[in-house]
mmJSON file of the N, C-alpha and C atoms, coordinates in Angstrom:
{"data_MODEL":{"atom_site":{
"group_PDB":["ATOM","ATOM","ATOM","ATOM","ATOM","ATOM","ATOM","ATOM","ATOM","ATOM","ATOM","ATOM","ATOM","ATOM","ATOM","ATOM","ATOM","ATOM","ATOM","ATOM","ATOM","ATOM","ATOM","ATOM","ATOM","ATOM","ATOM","ATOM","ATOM","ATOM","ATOM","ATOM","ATOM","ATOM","ATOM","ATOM","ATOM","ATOM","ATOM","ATOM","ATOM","ATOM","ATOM","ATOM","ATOM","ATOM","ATOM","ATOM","ATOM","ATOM","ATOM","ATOM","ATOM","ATOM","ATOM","ATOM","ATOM","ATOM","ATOM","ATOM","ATOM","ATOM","ATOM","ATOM","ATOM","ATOM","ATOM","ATOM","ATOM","ATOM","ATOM","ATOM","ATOM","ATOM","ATOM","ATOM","ATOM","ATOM","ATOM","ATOM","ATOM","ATOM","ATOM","ATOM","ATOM","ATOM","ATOM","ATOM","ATOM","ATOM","ATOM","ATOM","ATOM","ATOM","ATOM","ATOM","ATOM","ATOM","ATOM","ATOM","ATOM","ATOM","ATOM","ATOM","ATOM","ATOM","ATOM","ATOM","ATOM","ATOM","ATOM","ATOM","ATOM","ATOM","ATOM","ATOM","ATOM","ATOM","ATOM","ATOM","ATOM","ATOM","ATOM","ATOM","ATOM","ATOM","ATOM","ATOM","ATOM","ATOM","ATOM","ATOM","ATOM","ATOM","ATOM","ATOM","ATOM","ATOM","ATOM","ATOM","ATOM","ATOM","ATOM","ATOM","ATOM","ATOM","ATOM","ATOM","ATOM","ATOM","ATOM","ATOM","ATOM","ATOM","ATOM","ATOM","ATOM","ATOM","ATOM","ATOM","ATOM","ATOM","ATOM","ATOM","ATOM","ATOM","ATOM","ATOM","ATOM","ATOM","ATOM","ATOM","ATOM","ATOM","ATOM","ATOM","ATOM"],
"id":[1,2,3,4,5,6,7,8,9,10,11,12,13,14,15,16,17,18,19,20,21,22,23,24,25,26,27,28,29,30,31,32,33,34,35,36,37,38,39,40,41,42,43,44,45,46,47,48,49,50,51,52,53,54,55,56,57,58,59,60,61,62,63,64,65,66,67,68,69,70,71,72,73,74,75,76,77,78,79,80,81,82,83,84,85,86,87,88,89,90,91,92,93,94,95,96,97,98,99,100,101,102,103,104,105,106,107,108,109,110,111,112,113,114,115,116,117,118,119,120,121,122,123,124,125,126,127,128,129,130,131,132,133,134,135,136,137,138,139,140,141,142,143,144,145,146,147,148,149,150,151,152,153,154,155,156,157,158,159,160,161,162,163,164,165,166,167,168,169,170,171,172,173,174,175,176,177],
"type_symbol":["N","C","C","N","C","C","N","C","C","N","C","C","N","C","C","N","C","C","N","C","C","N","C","C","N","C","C","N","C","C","N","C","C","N","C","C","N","C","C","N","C","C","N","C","C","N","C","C","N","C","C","N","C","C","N","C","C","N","C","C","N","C","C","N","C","C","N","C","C","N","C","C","N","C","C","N","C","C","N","C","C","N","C","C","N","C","C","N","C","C","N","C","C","N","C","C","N","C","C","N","C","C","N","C","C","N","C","C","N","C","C","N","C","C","N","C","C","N","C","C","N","C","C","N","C","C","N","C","C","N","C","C","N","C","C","N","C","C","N","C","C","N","C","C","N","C","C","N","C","C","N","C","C","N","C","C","N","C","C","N","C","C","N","C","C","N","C","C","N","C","C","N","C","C","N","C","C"],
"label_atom_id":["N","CA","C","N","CA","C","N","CA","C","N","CA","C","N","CA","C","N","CA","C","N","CA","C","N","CA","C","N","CA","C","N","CA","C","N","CA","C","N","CA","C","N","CA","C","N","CA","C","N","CA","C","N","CA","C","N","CA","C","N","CA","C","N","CA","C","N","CA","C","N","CA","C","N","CA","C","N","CA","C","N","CA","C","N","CA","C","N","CA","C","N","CA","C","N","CA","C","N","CA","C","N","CA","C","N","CA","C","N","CA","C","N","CA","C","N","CA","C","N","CA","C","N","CA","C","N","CA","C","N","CA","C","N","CA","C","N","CA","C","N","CA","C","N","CA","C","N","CA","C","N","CA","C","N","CA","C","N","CA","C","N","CA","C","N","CA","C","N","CA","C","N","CA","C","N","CA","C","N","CA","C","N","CA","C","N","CA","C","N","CA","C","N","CA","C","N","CA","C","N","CA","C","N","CA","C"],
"label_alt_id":[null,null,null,null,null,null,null,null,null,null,null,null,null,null,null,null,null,null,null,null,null,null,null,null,null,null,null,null,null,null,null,null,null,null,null,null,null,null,null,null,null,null,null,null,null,null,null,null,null,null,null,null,null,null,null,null,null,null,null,null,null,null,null,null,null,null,null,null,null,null,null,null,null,null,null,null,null,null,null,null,null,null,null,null,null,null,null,null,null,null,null,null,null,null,null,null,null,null,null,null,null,null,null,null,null,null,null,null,null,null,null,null,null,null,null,null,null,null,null,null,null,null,null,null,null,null,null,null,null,null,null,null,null,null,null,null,null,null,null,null,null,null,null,null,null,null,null,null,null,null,null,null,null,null,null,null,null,null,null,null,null,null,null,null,null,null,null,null,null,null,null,null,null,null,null,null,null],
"label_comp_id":["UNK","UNK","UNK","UNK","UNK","UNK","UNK","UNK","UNK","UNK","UNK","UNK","UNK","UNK","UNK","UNK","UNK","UNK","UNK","UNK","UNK","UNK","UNK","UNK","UNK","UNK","UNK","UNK","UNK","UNK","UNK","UNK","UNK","UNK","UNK","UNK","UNK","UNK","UNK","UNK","UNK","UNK","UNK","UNK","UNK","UNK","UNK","UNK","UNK","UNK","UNK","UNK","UNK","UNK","UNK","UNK","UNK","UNK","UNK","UNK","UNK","UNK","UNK","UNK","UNK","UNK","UNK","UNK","UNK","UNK","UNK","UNK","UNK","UNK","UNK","UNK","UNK","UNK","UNK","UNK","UNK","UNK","UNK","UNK","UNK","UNK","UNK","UNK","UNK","UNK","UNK","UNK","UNK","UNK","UNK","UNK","UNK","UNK","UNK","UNK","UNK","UNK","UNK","UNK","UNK","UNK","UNK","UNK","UNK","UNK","UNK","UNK","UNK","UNK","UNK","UNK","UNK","UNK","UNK","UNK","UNK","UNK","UNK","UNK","UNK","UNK","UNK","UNK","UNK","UNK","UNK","UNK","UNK","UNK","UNK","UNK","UNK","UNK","UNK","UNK","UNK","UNK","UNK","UNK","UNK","UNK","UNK","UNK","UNK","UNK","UNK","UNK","UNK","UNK","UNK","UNK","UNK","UNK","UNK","UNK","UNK","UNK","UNK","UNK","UNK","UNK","UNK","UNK","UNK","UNK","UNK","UNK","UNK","UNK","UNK","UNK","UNK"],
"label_asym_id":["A","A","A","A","A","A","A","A","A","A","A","A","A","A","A","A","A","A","A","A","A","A","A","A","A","A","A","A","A","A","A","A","A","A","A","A","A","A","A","A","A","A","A","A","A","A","A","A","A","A","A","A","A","A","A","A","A","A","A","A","A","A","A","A","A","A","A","A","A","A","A","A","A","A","A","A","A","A","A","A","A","A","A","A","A","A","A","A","A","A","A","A","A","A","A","A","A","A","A","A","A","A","A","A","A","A","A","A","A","A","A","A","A","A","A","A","A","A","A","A","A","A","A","A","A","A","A","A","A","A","A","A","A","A","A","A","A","A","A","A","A","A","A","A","A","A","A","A","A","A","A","A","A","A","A","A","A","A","A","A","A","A","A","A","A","A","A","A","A","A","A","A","A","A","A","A","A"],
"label_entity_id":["1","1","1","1","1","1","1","1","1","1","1","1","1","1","1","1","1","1","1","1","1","1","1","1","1","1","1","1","1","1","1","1","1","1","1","1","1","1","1","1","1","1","1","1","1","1","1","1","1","1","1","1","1","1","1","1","1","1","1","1","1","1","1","1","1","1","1","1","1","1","1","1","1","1","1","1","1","1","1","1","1","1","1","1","1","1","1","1","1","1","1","1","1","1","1","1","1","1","1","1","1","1","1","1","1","1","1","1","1","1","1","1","1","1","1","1","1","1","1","1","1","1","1","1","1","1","1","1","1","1","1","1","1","1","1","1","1","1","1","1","1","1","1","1","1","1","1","1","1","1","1","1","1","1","1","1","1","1","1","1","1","1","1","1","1","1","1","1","1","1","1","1","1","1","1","1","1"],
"label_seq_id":[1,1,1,2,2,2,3,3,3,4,4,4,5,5,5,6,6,6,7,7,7,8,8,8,9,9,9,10,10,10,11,11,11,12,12,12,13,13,13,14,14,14,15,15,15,16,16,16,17,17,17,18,18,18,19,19,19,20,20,20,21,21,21,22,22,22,23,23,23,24,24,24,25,25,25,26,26,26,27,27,27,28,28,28,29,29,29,30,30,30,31,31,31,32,32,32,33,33,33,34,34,34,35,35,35,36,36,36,37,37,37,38,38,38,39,39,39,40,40,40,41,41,41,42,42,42,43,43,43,44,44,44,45,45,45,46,46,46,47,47,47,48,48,48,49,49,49,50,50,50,51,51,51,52,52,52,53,53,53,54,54,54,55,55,55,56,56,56,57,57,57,58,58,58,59,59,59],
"pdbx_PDB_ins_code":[null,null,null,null,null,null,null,null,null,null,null,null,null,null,null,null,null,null,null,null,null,null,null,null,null,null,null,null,null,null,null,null,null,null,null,null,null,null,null,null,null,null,null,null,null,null,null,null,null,null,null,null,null,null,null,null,null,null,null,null,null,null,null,null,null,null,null,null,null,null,null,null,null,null,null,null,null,null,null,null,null,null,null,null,null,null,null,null,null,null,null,null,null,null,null,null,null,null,null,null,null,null,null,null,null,null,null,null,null,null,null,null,null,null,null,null,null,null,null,null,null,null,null,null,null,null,null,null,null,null,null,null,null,null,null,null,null,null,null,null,null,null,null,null,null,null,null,null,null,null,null,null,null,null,null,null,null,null,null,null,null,null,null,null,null,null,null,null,null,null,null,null,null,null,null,null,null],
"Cartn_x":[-106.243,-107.619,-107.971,-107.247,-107.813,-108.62,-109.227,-110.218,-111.233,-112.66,-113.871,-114.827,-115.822,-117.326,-117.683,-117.853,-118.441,-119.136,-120.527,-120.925,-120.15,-119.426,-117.839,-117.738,-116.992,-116.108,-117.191,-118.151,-119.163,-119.319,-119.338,-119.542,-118.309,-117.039,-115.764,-115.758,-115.944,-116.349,-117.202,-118.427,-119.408,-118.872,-118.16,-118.087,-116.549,-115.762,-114.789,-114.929,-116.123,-116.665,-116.922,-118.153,-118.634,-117.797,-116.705,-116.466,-114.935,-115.384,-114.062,-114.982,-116.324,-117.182,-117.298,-117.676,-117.957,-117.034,-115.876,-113.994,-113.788,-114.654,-114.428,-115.017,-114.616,-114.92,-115.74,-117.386,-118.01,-118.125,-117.138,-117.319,-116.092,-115.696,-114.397,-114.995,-114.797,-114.763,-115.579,-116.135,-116.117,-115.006,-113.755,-112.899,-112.125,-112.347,-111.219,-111.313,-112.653,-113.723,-113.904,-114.139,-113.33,-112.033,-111.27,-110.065,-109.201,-109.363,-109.296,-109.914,-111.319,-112.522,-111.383,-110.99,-110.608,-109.114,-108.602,-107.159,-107.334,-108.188,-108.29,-108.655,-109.9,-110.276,-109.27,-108.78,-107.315,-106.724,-106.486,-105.582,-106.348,-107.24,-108.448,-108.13,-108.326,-107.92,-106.893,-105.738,-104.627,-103.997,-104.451,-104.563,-105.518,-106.402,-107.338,-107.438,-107.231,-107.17,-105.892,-104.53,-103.353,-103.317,-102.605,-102.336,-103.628,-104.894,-105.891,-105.576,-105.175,-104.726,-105.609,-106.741,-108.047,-107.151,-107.815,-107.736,-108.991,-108.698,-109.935,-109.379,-110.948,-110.972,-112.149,-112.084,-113.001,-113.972,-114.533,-115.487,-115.35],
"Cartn_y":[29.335,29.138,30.021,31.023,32.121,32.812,33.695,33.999,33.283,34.066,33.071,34.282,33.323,33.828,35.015,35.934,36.846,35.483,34.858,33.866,33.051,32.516,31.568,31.882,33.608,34.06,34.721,34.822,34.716,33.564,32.428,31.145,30.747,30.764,31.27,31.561,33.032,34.039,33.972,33.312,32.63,31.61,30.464,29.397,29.46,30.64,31.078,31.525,32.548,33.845,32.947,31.607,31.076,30.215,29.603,28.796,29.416,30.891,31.444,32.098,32.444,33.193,32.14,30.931,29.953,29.726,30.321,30.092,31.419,32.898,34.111,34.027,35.167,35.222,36.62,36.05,37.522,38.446,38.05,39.328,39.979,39.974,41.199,42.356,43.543,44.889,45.1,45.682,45.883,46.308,46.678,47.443,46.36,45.45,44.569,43.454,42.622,41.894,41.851,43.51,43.385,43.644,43.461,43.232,42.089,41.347,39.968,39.269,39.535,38.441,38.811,39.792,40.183,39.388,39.697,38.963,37.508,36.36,35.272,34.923,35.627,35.49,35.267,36.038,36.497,35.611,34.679,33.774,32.519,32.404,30.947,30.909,32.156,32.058,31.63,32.162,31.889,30.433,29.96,28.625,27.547,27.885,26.68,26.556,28.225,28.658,29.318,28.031,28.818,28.808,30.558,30.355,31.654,31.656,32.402,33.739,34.169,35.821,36.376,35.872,36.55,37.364,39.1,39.76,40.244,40.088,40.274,42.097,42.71,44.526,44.756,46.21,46.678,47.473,47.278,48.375,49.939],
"Cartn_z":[-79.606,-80.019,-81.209,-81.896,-82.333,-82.078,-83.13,-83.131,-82.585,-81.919,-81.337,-81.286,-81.968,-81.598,-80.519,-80.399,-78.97,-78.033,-78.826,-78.103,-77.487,-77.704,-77.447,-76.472,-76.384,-75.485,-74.298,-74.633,-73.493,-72.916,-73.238,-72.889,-72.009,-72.351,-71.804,-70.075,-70.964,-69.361,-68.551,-68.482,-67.785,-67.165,-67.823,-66.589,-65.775,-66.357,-65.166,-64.486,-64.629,-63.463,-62.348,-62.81,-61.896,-61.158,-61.515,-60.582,-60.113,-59.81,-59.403,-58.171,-58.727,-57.9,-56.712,-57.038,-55.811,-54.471,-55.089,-54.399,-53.583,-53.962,-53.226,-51.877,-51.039,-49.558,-49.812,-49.615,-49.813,-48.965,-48.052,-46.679,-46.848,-47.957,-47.783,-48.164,-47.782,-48.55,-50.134,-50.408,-52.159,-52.911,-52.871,-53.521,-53.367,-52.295,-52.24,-52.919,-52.489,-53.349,-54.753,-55.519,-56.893,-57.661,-56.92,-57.193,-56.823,-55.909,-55.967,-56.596,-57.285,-58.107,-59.489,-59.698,-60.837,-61.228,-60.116,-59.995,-60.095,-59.357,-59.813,-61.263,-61.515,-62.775,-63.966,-63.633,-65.073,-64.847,-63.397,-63.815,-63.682,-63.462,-63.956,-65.364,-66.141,-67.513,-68.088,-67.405,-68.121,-68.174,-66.827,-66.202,-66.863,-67.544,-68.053,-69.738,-69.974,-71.632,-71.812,-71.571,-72.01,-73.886,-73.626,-75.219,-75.864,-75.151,-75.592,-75.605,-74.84,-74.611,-74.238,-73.41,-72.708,-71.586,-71.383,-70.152,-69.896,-68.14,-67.566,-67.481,-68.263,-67.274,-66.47,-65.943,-65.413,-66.213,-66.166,-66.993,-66.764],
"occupancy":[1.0,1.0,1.0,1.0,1.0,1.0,1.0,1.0,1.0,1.0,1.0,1.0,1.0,1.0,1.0,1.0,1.0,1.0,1.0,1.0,1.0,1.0,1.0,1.0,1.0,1.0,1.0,1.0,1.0,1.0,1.0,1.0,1.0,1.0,1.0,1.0,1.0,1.0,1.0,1.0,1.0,1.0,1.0,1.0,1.0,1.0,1.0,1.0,1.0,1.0,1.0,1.0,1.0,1.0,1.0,1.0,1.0,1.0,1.0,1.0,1.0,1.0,1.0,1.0,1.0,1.0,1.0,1.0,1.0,1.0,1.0,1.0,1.0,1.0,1.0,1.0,1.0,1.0,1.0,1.0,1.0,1.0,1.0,1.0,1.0,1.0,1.0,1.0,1.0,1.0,1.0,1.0,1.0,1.0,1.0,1.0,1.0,1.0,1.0,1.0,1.0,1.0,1.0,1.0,1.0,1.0,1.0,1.0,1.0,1.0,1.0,1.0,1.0,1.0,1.0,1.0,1.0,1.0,1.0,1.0,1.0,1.0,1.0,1.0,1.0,1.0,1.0,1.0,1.0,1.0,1.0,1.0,1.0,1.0,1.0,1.0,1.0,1.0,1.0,1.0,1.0,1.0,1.0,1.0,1.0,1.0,1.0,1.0,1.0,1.0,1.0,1.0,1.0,1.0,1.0,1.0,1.0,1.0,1.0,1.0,1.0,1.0,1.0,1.0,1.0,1.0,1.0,1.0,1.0,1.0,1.0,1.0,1.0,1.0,1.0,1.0,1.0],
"B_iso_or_equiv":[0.0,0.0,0.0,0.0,0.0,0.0,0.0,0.0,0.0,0.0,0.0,0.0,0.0,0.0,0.0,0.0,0.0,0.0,0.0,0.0,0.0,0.0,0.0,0.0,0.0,0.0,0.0,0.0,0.0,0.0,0.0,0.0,0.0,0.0,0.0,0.0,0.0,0.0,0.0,0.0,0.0,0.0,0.0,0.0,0.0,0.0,0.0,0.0,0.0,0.0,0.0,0.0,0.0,0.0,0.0,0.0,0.0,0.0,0.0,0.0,0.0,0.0,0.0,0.0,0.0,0.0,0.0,0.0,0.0,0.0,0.0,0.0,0.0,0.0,0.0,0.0,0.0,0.0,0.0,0.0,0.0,0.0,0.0,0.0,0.0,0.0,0.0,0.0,0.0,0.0,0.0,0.0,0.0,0.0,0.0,0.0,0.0,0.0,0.0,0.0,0.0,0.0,0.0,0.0,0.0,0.0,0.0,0.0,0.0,0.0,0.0,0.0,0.0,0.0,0.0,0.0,0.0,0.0,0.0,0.0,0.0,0.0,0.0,0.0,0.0,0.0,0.0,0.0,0.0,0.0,0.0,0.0,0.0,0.0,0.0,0.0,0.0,0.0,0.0,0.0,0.0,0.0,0.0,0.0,0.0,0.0,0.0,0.0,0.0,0.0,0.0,0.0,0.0,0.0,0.0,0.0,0.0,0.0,0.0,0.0,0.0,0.0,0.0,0.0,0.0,0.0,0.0,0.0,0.0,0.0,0.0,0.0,0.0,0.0,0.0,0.0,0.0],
"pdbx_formal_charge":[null,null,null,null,null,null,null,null,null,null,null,null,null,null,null,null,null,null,null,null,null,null,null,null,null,null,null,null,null,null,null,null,null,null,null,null,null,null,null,null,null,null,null,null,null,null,null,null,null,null,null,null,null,null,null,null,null,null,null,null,null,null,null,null,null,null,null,null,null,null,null,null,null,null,null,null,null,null,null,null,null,null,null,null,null,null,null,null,null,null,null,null,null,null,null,null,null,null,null,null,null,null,null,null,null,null,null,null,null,null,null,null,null,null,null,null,null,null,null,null,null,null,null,null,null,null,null,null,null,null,null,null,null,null,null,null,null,null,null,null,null,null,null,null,null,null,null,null,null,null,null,null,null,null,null,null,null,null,null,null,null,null,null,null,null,null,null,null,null,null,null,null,null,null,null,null,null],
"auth_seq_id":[1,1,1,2,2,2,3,3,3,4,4,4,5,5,5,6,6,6,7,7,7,8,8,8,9,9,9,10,10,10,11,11,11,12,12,12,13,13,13,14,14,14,15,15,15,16,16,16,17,17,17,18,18,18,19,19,19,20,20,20,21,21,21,22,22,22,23,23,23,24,24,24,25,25,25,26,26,26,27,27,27,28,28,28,29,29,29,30,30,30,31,31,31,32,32,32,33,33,33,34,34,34,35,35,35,36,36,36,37,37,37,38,38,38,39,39,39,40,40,40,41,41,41,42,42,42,43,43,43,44,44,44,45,45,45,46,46,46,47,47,47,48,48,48,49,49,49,50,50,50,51,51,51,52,52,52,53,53,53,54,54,54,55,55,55,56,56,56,57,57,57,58,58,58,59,59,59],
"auth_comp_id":["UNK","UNK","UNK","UNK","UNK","UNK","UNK","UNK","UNK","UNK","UNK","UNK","UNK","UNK","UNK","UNK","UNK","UNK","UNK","UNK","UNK","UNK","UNK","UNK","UNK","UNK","UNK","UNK","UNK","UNK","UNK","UNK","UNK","UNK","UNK","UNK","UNK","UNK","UNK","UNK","UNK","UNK","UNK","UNK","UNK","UNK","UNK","UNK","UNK","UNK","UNK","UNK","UNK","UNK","UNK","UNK","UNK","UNK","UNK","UNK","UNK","UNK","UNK","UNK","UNK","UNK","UNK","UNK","UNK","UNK","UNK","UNK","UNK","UNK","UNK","UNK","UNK","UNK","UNK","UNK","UNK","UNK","UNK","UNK","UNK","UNK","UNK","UNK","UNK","UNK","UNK","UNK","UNK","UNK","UNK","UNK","UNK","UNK","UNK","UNK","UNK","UNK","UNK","UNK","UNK","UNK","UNK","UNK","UNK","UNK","UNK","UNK","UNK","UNK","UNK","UNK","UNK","UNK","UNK","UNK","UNK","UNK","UNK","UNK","UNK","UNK","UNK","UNK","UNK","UNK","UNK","UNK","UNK","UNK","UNK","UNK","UNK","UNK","UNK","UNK","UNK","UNK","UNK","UNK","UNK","UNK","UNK","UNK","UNK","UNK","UNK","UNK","UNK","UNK","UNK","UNK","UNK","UNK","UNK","UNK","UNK","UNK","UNK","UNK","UNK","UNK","UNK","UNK","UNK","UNK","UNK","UNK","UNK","UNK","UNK","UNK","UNK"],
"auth_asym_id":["A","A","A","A","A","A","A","A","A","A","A","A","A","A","A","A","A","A","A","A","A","A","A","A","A","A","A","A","A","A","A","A","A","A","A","A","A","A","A","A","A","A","A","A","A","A","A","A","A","A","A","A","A","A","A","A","A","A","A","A","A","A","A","A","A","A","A","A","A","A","A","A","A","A","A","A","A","A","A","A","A","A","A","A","A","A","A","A","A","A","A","A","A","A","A","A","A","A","A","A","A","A","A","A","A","A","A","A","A","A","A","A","A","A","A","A","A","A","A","A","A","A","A","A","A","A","A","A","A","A","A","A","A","A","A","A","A","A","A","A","A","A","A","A","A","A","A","A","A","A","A","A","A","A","A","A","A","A","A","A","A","A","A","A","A","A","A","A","A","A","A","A","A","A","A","A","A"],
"auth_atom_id":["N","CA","C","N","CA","C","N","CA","C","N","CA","C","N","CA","C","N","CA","C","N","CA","C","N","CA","C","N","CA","C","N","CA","C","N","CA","C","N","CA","C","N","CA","C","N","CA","C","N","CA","C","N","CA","C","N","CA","C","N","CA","C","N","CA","C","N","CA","C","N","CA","C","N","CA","C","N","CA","C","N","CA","C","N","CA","C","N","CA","C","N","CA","C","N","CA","C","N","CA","C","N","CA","C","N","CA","C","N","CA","C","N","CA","C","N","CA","C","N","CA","C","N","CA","C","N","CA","C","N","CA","C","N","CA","C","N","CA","C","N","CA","C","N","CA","C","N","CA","C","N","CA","C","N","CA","C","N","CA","C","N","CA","C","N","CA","C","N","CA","C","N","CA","C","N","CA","C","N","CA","C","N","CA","C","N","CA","C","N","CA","C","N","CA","C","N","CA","C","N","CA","C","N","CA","C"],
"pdbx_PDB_model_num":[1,1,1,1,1,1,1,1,1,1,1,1,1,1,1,1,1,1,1,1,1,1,1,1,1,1,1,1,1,1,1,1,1,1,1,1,1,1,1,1,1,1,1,1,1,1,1,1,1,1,1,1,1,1,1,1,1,1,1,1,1,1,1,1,1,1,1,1,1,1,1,1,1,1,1,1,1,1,1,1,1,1,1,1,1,1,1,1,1,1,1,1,1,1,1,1,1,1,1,1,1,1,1,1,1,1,1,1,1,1,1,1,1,1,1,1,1,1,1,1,1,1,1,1,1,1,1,1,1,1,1,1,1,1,1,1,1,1,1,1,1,1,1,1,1,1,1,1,1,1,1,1,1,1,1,1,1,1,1,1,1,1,1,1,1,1,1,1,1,1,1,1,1,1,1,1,1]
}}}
């Protein structure tokens, strides 16, 4: 894809969050919870936008 917009790549990261968010089990743990949300995420990405080189971090 190259290069992209911040807006883009916000746009991006918004509709993976969400439909990865819809797929989590919110009764796990918090430590566990974000690290599995995190672990799918990265690979929703890699899986839908191969080629982009998006990584998911933590803040």
């Amino acid at each position: 894809m190259g290069k992209i917009d911040p807006l883009r790549a916000a746009e991006l990261s918004e509709e993976i969050t969400e439909e990865v968010g819809q797929l989590m089990d919110y009764n796990l743990p918090p430590g566990i919870f974000c690290k599995s949300f995190a672990i799918q995420t990265d690979a929703a990405f890699k899986l839908k936008y191969k080629g982009l080189g998006a990584s998911v971090t933590n803040p």
